[in-house]
C-alpha positions in Angstrom: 104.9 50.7 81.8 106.1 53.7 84.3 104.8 52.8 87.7 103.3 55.8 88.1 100.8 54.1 85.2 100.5 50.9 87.4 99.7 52.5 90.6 97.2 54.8 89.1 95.7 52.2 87.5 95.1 50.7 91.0 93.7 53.2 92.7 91.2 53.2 90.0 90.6 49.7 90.8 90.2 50.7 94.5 87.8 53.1 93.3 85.9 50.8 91.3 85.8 48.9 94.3 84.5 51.3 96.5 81.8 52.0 94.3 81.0 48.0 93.8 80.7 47.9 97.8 78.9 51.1 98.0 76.1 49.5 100.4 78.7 48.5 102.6 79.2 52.0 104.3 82.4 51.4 106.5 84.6 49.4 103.4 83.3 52.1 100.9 84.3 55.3 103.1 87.7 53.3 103.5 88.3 52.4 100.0 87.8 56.2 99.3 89.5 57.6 101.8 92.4 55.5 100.4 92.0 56.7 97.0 92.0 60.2 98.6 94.6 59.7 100.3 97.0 58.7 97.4 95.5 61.5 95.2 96.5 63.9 98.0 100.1 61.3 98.0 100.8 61.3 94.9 102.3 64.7 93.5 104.6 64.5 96.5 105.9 61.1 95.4 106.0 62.4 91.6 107.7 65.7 93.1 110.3 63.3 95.2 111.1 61.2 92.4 111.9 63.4 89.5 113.7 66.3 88.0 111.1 69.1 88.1 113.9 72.0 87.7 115.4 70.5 84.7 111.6 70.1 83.1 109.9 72.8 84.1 112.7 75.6 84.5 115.4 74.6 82.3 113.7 72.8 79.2 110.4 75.6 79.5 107.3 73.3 80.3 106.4 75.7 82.5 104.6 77.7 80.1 102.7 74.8 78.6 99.3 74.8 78.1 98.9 70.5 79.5 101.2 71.4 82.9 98.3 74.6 83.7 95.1 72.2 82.3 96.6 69.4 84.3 97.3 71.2 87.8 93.9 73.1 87.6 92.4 69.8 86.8 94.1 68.1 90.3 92.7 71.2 91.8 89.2 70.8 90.8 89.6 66.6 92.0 90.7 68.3 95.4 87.7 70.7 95.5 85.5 68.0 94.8 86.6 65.2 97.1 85.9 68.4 99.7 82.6 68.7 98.6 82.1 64.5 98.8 83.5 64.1 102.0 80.8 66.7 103.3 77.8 65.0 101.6 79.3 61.8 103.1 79.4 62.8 106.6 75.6 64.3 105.9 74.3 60.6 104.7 76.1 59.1 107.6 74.6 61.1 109.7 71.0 60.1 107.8 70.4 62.9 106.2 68.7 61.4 102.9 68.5 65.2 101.1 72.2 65.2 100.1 72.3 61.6 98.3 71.4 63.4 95.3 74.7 65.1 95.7 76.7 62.5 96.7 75.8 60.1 93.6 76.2 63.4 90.9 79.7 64.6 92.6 80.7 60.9 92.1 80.1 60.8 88.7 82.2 64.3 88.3 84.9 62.8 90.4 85.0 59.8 88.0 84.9 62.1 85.0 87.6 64.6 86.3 89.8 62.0 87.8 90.1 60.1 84.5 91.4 63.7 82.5 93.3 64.1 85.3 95.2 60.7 84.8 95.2 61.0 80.9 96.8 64.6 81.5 99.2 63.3 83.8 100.1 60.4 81.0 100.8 62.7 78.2 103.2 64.6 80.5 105.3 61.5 81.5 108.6 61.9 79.6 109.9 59.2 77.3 112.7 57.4 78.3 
């Protein structure tokens, strides 16, 4: 298994986590920012490690329909996590009225993250 797999798979364990200590304010905002963290990480790593000129340039997977669906799906993640971390700082700051948002955008983090990562596996190239 490629270890981009395996550390995906842990930060999805962080998450899981995060959301199991979710009453415990300080270790869930840490777990998450973690997460975001590596999700922010991440495509620099994948961009250090590998031969994105041969792919995407020279063998034409620039064009393909999975790379676009893929980056626009990191990008939505991205815009969401901005829209968390706001309704986060609100219910730290006790503002009860966006708890409502904070508990639907985590769902649609969950929901996006996951086609993010199942994008991301069909474009890891066979060895």
């Amino acid at each position: 298994m490629p270890v981009s797999v395996i550390l995906v798979m842990l930060s999805f364990l962080a998450m899981g986590l995060a959301w199991l200590w979710r009453r415990r304010h300080r270790l869930h905002v840490m777990l998450m920012g973690l997460v975001i963290g590596f999700d922010v990480c991440f495509p620099l790593w994948l961009y250090l490690t590998h031969d994105w000129k041969r792919r995407l340039i020279d063998e034409g997977e620039l064009f393909s329909f999975l790379v676009w669906a893929h980056l626009f799906l990191v990008l939505t993640l991205y815009a969401l996590y901005v829209l968390q971390v706001q309704a986060g700082k609100q219910l730290l700051a006790q503002q009860e009225h966006s708890r409502q948002n904070h508990r639907v955008q985590s769902r649609g983090i969950v929901l996006v993250r996951l086609f993010v990562f199942l994008t991301g596996a069909l474009l890891i190239e066979p060895k």
